[in-house]
N, CA, C and O atoms as a printed pandas DataFrame, in Angstrom:
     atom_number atom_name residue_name chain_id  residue_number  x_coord  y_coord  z_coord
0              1         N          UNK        A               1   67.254   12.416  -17.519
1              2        CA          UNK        A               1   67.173   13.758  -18.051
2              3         C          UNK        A               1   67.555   13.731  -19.525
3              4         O          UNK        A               1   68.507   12.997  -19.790
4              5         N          UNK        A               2   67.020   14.360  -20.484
5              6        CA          UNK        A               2   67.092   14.466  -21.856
6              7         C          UNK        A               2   68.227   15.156  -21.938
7              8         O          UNK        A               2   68.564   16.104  -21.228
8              9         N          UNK        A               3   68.903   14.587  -22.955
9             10        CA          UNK        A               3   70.248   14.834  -23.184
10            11         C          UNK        A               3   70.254   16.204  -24.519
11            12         O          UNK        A               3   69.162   16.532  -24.983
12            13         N          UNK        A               4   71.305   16.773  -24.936
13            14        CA          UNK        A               4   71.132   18.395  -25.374
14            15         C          UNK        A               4   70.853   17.263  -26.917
15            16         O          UNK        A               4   70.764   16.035  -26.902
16            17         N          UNK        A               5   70.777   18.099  -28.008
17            18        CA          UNK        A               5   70.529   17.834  -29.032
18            19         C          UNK        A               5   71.533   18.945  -29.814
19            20         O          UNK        A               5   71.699   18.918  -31.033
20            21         N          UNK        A               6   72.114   19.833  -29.001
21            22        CA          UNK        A               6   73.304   20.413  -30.034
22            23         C          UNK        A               6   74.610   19.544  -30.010
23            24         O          UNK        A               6   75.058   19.071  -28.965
24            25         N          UNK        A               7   75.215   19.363  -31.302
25            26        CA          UNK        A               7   76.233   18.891  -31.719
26            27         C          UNK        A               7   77.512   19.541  -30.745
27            28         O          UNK        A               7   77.596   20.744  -30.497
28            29         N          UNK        A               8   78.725   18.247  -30.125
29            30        CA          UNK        A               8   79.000   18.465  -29.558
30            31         C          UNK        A               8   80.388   18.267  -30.261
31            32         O          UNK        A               8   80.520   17.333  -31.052
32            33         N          UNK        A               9   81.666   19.317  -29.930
33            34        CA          UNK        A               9   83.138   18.908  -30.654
34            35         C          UNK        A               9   83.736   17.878  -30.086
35            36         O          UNK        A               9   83.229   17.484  -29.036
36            37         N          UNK        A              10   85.110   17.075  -30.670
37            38        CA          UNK        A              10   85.357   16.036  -30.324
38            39         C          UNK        A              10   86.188   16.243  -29.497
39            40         O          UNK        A              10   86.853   15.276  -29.127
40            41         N          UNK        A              11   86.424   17.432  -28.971
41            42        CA          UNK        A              11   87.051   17.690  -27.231
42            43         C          UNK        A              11   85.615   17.791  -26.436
43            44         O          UNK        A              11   85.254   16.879  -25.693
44            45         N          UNK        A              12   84.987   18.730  -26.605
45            46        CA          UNK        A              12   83.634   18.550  -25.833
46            47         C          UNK        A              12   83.265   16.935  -25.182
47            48         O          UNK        A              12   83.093   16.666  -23.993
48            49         N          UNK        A              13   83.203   15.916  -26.444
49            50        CA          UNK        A              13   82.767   14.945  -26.060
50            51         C          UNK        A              13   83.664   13.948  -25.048
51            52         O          UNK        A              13   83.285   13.170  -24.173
52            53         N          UNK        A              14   85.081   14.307  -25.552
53            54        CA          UNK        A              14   86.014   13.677  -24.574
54            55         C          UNK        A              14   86.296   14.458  -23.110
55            56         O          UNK        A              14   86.926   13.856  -22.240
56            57         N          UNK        A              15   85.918   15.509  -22.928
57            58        CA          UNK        A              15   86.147   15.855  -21.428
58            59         C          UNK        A              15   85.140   15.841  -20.745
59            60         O          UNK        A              15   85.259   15.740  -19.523
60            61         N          UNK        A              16   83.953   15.932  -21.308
61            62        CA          UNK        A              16   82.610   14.904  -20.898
62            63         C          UNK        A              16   82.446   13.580  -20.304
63            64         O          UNK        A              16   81.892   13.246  -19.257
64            65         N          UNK        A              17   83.046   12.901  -21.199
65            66        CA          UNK        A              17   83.169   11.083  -20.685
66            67         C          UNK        A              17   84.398   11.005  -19.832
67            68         O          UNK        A              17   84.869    9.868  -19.841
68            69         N          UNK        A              18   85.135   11.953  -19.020
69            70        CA          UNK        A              18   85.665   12.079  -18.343
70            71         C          UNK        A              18   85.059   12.549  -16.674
71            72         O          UNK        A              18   85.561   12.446  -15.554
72            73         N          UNK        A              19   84.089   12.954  -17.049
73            74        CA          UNK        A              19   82.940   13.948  -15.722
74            75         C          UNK        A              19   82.338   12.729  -15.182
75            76         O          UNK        A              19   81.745   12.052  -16.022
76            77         N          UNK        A              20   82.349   12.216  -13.793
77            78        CA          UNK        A              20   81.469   11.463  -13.199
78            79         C          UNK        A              20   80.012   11.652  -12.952
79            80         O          UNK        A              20   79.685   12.735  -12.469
80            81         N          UNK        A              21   79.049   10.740  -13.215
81            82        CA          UNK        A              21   77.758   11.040  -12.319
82            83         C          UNK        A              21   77.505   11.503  -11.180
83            84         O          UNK        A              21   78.312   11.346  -10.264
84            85         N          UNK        A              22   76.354   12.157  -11.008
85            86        CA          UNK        A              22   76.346   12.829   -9.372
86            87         C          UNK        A              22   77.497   13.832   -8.685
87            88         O          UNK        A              22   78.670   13.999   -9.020
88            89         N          UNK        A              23   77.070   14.167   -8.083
89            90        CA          UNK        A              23   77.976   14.933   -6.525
90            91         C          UNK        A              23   78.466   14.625   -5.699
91            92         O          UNK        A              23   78.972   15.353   -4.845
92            93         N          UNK        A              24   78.446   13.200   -5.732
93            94        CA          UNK        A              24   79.534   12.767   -4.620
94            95         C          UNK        A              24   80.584   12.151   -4.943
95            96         O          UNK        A              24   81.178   11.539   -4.056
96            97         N          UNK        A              25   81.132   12.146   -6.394
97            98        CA          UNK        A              25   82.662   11.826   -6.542
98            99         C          UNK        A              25   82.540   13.110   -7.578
99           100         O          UNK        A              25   81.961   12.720   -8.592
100          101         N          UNK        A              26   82.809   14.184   -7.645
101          102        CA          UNK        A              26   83.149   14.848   -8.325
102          103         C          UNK        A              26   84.658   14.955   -8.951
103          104         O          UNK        A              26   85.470   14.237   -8.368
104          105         N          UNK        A              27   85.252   15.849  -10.205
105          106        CA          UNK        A              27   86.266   15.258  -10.731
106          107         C          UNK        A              27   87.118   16.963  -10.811
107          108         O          UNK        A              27   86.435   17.820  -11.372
108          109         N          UNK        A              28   88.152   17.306  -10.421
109          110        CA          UNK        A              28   88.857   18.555  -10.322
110          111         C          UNK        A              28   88.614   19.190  -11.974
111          112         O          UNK        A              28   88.016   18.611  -12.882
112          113         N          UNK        A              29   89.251   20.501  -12.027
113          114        CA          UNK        A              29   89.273   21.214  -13.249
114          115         C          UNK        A              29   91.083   21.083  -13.377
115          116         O          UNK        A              29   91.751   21.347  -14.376
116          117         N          UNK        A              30   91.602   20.578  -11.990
117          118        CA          UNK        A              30   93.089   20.503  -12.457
118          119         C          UNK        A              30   93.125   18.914  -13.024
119          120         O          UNK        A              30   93.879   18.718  -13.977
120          121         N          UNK        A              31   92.171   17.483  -12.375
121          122        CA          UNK        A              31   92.581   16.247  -13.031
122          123         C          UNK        A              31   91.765   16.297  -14.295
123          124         O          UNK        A              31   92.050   15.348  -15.026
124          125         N          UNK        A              32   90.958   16.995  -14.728
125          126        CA          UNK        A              32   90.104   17.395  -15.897
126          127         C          UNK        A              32   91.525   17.376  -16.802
127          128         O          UNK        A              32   92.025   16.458  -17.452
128          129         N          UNK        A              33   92.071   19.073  -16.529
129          130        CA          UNK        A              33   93.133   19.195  -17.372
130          131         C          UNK        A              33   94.139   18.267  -17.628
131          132         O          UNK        A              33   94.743   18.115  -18.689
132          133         N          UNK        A              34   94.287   17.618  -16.517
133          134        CA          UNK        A              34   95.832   16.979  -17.059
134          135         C          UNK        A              34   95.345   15.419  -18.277
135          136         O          UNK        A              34   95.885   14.889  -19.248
136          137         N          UNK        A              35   94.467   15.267  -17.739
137          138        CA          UNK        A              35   93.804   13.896  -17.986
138          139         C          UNK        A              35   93.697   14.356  -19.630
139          140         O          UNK        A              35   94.127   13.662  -20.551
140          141         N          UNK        A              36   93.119   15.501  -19.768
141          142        CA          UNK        A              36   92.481   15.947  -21.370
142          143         C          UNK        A              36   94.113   16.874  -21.963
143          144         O          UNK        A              36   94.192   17.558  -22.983
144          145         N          UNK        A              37   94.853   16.697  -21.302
145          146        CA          UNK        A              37   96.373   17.148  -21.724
146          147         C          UNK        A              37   95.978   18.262  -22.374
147          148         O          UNK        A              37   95.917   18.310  -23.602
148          149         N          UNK        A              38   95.562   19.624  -21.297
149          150        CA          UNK        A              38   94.505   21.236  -21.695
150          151         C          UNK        A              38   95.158   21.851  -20.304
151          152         O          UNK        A              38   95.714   21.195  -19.424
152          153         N          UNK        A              39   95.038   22.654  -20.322
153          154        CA          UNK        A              39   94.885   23.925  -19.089
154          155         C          UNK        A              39   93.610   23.963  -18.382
155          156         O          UNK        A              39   92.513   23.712  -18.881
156          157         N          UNK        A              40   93.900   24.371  -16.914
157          158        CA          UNK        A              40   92.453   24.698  -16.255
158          159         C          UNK        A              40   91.493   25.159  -17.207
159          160         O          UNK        A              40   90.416   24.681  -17.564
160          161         N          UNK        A              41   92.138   26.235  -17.555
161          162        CA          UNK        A              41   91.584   27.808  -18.153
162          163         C          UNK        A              41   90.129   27.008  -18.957
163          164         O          UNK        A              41   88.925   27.049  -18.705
164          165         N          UNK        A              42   91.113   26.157  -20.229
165          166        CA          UNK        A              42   90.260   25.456  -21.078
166          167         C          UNK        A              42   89.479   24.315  -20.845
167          168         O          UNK        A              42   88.768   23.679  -21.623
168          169         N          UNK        A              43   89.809   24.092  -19.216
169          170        CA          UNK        A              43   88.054   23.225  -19.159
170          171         C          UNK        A              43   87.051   24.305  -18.484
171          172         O          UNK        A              43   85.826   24.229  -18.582
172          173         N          UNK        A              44   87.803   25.403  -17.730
173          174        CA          UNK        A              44   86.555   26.033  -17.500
174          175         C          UNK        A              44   85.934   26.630  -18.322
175          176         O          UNK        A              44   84.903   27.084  -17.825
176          177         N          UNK        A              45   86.089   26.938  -19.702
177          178        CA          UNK        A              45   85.858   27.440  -21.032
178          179         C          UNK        A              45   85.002   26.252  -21.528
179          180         O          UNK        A              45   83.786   26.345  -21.700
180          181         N          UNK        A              46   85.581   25.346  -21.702
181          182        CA          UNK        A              46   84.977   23.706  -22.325
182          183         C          UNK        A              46   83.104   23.443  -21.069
183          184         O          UNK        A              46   81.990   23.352  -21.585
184          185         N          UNK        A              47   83.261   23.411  -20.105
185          186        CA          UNK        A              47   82.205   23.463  -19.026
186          187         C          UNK        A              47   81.558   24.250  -19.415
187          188         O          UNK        A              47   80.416   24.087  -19.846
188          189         N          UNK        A              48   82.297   25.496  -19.325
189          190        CA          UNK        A              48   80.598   26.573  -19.699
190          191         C          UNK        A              48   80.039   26.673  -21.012
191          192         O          UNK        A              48   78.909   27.119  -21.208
192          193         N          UNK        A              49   80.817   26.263  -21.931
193          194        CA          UNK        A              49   80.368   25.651  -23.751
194          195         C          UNK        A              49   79.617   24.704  -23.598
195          196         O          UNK        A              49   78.530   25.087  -24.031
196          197         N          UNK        A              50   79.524   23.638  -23.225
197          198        CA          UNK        A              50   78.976   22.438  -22.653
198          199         C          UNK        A              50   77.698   22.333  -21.968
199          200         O          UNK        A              50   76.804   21.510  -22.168
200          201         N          UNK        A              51   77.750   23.388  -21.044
201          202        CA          UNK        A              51   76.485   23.987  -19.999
202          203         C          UNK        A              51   75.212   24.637  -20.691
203          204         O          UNK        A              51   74.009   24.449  -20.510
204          205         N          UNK        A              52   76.243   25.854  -21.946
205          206        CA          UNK        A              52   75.284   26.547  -22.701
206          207         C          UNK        A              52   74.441   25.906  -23.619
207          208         O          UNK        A              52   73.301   26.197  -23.982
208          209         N          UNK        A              53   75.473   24.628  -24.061
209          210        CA          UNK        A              53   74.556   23.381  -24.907
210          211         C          UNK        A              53   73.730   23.038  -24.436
211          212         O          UNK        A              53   72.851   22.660  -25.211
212          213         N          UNK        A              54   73.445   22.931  -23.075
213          214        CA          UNK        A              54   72.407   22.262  -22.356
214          215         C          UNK        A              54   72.929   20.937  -21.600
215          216         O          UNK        A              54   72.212   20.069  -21.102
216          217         N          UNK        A              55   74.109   20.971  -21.620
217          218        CA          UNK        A              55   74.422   19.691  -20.661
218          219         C          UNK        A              55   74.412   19.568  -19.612
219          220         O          UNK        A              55   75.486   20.017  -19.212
220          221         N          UNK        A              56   73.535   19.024  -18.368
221          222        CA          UNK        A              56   73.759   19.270  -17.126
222          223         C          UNK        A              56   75.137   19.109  -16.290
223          224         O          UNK        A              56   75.573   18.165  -15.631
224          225         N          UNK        A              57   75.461   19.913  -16.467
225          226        CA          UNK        A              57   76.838   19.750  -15.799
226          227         C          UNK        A              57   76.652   20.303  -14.204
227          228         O          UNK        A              57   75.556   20.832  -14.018
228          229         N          UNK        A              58   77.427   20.267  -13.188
229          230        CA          UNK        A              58   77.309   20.520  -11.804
230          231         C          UNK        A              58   78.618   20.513  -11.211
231          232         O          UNK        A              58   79.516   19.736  -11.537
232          233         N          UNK        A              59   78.725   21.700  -10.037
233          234        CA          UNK        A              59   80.072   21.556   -9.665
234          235         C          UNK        A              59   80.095   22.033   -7.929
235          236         O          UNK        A              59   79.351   22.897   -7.465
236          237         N          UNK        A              60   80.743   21.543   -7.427
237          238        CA          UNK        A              60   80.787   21.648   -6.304
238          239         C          UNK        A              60   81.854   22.277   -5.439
239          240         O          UNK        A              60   82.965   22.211   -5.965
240          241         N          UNK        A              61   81.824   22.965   -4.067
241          242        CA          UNK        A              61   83.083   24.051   -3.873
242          243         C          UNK        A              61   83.305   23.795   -2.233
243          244         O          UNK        A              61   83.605   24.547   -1.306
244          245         N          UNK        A              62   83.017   22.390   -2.327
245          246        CA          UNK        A              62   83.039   21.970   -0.913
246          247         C          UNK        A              62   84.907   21.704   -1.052
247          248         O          UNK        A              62   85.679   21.617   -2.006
248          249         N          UNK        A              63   85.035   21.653    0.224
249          250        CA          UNK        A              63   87.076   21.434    0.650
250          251         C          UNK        A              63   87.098   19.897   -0.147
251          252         O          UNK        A              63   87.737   19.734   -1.187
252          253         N          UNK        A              64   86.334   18.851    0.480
253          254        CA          UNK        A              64   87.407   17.226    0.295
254          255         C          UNK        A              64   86.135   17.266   -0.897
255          256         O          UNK        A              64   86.013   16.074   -1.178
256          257         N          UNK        A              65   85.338   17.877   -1.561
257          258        CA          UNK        A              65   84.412   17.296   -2.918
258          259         C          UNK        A              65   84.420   18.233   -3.660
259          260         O          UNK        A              65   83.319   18.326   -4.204
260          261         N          UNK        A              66   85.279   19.187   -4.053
261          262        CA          UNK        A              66   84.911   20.009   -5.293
262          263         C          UNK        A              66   85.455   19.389   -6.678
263          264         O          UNK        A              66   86.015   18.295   -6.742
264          265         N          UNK        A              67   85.204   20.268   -7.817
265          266        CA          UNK        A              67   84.873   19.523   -9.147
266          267         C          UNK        A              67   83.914   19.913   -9.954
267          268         O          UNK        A              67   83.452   21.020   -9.679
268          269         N          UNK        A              68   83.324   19.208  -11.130
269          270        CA          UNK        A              68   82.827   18.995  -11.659
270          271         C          UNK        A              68   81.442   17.758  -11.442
271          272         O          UNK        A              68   81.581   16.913  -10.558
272          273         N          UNK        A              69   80.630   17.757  -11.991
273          274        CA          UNK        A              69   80.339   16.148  -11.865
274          275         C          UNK        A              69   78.816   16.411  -12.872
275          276         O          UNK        A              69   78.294   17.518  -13.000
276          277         N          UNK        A              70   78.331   15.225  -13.465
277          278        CA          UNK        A              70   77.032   14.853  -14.357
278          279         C          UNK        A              70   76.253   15.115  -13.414
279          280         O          UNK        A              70   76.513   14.649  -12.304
280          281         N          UNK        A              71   74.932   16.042  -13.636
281          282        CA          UNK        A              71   73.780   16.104  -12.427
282          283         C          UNK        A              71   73.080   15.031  -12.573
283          284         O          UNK        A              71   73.171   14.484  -13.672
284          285         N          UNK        A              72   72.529   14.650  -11.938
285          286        CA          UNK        A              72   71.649   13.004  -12.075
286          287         C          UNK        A              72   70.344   13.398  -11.317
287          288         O          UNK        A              72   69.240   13.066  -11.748
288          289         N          UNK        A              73   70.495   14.057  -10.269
289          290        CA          UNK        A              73   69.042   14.472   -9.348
290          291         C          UNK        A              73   68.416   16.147   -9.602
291          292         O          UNK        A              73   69.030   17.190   -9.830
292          293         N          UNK        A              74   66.766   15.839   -9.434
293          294        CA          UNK        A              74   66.446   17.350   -9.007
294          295         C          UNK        A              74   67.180   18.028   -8.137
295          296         O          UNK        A              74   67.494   19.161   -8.503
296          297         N          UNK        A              75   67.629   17.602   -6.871
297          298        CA          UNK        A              75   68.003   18.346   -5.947
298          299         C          UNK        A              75   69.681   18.966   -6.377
299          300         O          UNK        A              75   70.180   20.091   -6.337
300          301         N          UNK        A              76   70.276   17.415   -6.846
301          302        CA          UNK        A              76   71.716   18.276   -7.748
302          303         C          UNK        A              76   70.932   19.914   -8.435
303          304         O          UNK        A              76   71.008   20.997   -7.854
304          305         N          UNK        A              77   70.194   19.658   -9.825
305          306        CA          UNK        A              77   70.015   20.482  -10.321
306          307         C          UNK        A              77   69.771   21.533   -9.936
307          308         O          UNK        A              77   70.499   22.461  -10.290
308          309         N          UNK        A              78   68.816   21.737   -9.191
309          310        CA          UNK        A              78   68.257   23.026   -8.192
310          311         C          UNK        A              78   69.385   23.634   -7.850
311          312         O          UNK        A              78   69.725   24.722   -8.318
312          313         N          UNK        A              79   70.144   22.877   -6.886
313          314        CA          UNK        A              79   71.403   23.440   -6.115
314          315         C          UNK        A              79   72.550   24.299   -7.072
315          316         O          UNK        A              79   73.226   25.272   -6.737
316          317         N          UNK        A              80   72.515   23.627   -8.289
317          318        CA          UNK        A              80   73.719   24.410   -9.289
318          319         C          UNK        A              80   72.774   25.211   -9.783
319          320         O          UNK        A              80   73.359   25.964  -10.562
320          321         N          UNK        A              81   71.600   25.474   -9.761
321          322        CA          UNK        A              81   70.730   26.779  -10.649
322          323         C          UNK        A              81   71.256   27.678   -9.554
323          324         O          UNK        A              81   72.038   28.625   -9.634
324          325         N          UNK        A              82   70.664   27.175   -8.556
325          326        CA          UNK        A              82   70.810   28.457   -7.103
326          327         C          UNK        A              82   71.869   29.049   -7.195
327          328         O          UNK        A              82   71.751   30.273   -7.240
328          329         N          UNK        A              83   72.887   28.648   -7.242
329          330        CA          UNK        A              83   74.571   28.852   -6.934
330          331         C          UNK        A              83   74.846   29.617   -7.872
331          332         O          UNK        A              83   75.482   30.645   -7.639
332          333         N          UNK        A              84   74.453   29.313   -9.088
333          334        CA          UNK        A              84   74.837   29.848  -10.566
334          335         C          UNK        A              84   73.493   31.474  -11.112
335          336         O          UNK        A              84   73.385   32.192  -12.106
336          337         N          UNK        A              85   72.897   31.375  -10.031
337          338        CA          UNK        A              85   71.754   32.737   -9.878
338          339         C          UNK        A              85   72.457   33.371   -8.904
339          340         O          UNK        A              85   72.682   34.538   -9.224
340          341         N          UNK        A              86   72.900   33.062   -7.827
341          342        CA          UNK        A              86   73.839   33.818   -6.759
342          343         C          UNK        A              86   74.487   34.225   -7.629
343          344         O          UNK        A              86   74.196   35.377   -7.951
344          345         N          UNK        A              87   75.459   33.659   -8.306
345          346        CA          UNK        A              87   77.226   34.192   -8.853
346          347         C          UNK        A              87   76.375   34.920   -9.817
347          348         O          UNK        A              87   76.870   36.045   -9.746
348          349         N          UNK        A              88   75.446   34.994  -10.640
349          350        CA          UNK        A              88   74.576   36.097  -11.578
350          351         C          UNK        A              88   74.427   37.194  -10.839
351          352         O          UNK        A              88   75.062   38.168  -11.243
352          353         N          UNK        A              89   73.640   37.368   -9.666
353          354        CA          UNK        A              89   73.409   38.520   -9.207
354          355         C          UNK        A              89   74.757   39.168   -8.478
355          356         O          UNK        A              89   74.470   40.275   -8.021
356          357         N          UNK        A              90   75.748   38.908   -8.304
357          358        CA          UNK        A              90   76.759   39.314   -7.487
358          359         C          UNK        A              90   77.377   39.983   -8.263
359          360         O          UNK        A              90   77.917   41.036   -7.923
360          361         N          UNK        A              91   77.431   39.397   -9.737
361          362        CA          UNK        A              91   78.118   39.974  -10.924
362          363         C          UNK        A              91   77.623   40.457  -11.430
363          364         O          UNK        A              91   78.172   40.783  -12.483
364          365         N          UNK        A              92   76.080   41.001  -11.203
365          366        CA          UNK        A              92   75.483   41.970  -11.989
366          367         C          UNK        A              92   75.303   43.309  -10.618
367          368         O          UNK        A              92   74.966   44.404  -11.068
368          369         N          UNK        A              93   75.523   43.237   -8.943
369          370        CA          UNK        A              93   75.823   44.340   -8.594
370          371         C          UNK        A              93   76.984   45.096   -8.436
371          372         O          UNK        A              93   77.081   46.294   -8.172
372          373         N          UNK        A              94   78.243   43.892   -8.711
373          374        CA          UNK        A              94   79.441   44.401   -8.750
374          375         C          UNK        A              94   79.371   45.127  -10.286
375          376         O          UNK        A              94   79.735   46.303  -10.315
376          377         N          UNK        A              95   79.022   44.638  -11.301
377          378        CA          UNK        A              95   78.754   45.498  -12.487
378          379         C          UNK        A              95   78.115   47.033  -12.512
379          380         O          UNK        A              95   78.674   48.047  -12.930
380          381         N          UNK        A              96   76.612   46.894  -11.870
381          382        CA          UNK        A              96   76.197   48.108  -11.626
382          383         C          UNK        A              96   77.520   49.218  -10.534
383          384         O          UNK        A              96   77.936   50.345  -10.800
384          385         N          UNK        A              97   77.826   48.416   -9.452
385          386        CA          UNK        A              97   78.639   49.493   -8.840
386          387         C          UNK        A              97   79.873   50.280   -9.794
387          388         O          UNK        A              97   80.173   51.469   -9.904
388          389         N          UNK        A              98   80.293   49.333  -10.265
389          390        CA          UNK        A              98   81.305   49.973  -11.241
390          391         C          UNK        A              98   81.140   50.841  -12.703
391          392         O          UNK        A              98   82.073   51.333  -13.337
392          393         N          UNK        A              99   79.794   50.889  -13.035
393          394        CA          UNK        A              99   79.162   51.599  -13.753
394          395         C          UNK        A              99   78.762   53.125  -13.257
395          396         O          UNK        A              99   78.944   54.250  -13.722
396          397         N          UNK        A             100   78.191   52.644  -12.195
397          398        CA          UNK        A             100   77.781   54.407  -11.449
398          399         C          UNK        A             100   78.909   54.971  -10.785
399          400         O          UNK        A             100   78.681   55.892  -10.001
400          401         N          UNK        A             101   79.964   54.627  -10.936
401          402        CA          UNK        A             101   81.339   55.095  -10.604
402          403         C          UNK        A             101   81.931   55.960  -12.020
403          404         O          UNK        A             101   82.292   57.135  -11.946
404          405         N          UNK        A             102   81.953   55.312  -13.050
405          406        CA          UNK        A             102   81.995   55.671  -13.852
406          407         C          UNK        A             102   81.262   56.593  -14.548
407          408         O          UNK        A             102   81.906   57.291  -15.332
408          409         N          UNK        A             103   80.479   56.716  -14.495
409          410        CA          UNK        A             103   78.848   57.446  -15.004
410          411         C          UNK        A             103   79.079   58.624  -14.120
411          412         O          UNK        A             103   78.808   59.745  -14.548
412          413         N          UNK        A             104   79.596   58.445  -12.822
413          414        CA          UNK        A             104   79.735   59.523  -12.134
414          415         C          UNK        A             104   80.889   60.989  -12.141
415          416         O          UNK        A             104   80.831   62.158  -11.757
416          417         N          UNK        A             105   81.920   60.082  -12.831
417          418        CA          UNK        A             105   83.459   60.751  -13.795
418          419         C          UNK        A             105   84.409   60.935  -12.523
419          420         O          UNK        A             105   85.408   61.635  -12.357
420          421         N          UNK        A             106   83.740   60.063  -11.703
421          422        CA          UNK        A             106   84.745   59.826  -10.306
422          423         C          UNK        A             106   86.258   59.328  -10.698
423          424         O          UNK        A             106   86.230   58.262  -11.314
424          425         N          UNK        A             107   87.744   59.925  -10.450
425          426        CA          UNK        A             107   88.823   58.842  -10.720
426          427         C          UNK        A             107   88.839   58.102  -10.158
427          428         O          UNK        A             107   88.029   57.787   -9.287
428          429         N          UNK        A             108   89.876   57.537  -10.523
429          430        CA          UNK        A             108   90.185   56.103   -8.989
430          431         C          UNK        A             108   91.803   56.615   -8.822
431          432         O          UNK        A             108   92.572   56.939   -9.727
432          433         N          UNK        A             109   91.999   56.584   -7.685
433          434        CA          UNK        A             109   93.376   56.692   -7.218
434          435         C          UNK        A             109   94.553   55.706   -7.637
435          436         O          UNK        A             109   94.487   54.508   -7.363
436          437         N          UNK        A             110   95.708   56.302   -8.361
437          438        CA          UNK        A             110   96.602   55.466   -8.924
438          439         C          UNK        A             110   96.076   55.170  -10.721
439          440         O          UNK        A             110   96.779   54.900  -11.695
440          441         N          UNK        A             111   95.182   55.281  -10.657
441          442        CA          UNK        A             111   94.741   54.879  -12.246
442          443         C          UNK        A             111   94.786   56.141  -13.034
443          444         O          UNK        A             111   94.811   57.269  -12.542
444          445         N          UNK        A             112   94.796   55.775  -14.630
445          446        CA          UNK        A             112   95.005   56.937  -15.213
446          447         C          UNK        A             112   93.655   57.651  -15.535
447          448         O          UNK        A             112   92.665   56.960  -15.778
448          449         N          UNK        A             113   93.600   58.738  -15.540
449          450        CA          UNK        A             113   92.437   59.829  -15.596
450          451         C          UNK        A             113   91.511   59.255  -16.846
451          452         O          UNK        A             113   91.994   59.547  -17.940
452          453         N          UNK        A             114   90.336   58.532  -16.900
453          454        CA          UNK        A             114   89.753   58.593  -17.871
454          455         C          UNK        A             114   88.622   59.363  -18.581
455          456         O          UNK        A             114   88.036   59.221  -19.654
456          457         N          UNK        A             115   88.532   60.416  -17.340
457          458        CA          UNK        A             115   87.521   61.717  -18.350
458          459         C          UNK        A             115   87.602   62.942  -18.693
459          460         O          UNK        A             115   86.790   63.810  -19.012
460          461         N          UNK        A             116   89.238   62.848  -18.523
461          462        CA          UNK        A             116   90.160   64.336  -18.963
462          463         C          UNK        A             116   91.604   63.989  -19.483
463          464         O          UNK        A             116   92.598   63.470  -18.976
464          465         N          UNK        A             117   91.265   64.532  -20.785
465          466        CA          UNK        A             117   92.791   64.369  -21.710
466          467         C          UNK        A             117   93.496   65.298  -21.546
467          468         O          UNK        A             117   92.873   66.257  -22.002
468          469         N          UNK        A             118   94.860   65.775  -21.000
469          470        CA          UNK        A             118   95.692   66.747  -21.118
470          471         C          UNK        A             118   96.515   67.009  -22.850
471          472         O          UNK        A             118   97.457   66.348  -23.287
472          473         N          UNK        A             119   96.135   67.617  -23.225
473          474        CA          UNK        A             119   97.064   67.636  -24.363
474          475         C          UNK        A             119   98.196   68.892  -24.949
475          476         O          UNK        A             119   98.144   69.656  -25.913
476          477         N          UNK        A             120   99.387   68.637  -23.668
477          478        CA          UNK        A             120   99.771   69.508  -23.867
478          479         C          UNK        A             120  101.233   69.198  -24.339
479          480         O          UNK        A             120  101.984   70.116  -24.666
């Protein structure tokens, strides 16, 4: 697979050559971090910078194989488009629901009133 052609930072490139080939040894976002002496937070930040470059990256959410890992196959690839179009649409109806809630000037219980100011 053709590799990205955007310039990559010199953390980018080191938590990269840290990511195994394929899906079947995948590599944690916690041994990511410790290994790249970073926080989860900032490899899952670093991954999706990486992804947007065009790097095939792939991750898996199985119990004894989750991680990270280099896609190497069509079928890897497919599988992280699918997964990553699921988590798109889930987050775009949980978005819409919370929009027509709003749109609607419905409160929410316990929260503070956001379509009436008292100013007294």
């Amino acid at each position: 697979m053709k590799p990205t052609n955007k310039k990559l930072t010199k953390f980018e490139k080191q938590v990269l050559k840290c990511i195994p080939s394929g899906r079947k040894h995948p590599i944690t976002s916690n041994k990511l971090a410790i290994i790249n002496n970073t926080t989860k937070r900032n490899i899952t930040y670093t991954i999706q910078k990486l992804r947007i470059k065009g790097v095939l990256i792939g991750s898996s959410r199985l119990k004894d194989k989750s991680g990270y890992y280099r896609i190497q196959t069509m079928i890897e690839f497919f599988e992280v488009v699918g997964m990553l179009n699921s988590e798109r649409n889930t987050l775009s109806k949980t978005i819409s629901a919370m929009m027509n809630t709003f749109n609607s000037g419905t409160t929410l219980s316990g929260q503070q009133d956001l379509f009436e100011f008292d100013e007294d």
